[in-house]
C-alpha angles and dihedrals in degrees: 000000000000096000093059096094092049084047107059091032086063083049100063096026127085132269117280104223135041134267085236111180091038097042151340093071109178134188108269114260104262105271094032103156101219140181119323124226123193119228095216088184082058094042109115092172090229092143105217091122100054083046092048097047110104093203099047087238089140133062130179122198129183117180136180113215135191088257107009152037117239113202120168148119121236117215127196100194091184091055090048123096094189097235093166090231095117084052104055089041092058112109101188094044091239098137119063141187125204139192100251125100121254115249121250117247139188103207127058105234126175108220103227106194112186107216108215116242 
C-alpha cells in the first residue's frame, strides 16, 4: 500500500523520457562527438584511419583487377564509437565529424564510399 501514491502520481504525470527521433529535438551538448562523414576528393588511401580506429569500423581496400581499379572504404557506423581518433590521424582532413546525432536506423547497414582515381 504504500506505492500507491507513486503509483498513481506516474500515472497522471508525464512521461519521463523524450520521443526522441519524432520531437524534442534539442542542440547537441558542446563536445559532442557526431556523425563522420568521409571526403572521398580528399581520400589518399593511405589507411591510417582504418589502423588507428580502436572498434574496426573502417576499412580501407584497395584492389587491382583484371580491368579495373577498386578503391573504397568501407564504414560500419553501428560498430563505431566515434571516438573521433580516425579524424585527428587524417592527414589530408578528409574525414569529419560534425556536431549532429546520428539518426536511428533499423537496419544495419556498412557505408561503402568509392574515392575517384
Amino acid at each position: 500500500m504504500r506505492m500507491l501514491p507513486t503509483i498513481v502520481k506516474n500515472l497522471l504525470s508525464r512521461p519521463a523520457t523524450r520521443r526522441y527521433p519524432f520531437k524534442d529535438l534539442r542542440e547537441p551538448f558542446p563536445g559532442y562527438r557526431g556523425r563522420i562523414s568521409f571526403d572521398p576528393n580528399k581520400c589518399d588511401l593511405c589507411g591510417d584511419c582504418a589502423r588507428v580506429c580502436p572498434s574496426a569500423a573502417i576499412e580501407v581496400s584497395l584492389e587491382i583487377g583484371v580491368n579495373r581499379e577498386k578503391r573504397q572504404i568501407r564504414y560500419d557506423p553501428f560498430k563505431c564509437i566515434y571516438c573521433g581518433t580516425c579524424v585527428e590521424t587524417c592527414l589530408p582532413q578528409a574525414i569529419s565529424q560534425d556536431k549532429h546525432y546520428t539518426k536511428p536506423s533499423a537496419v544495419k547497414e556498412v557505408e561503402i564510399i568509392n574515392v575517384p582515381l
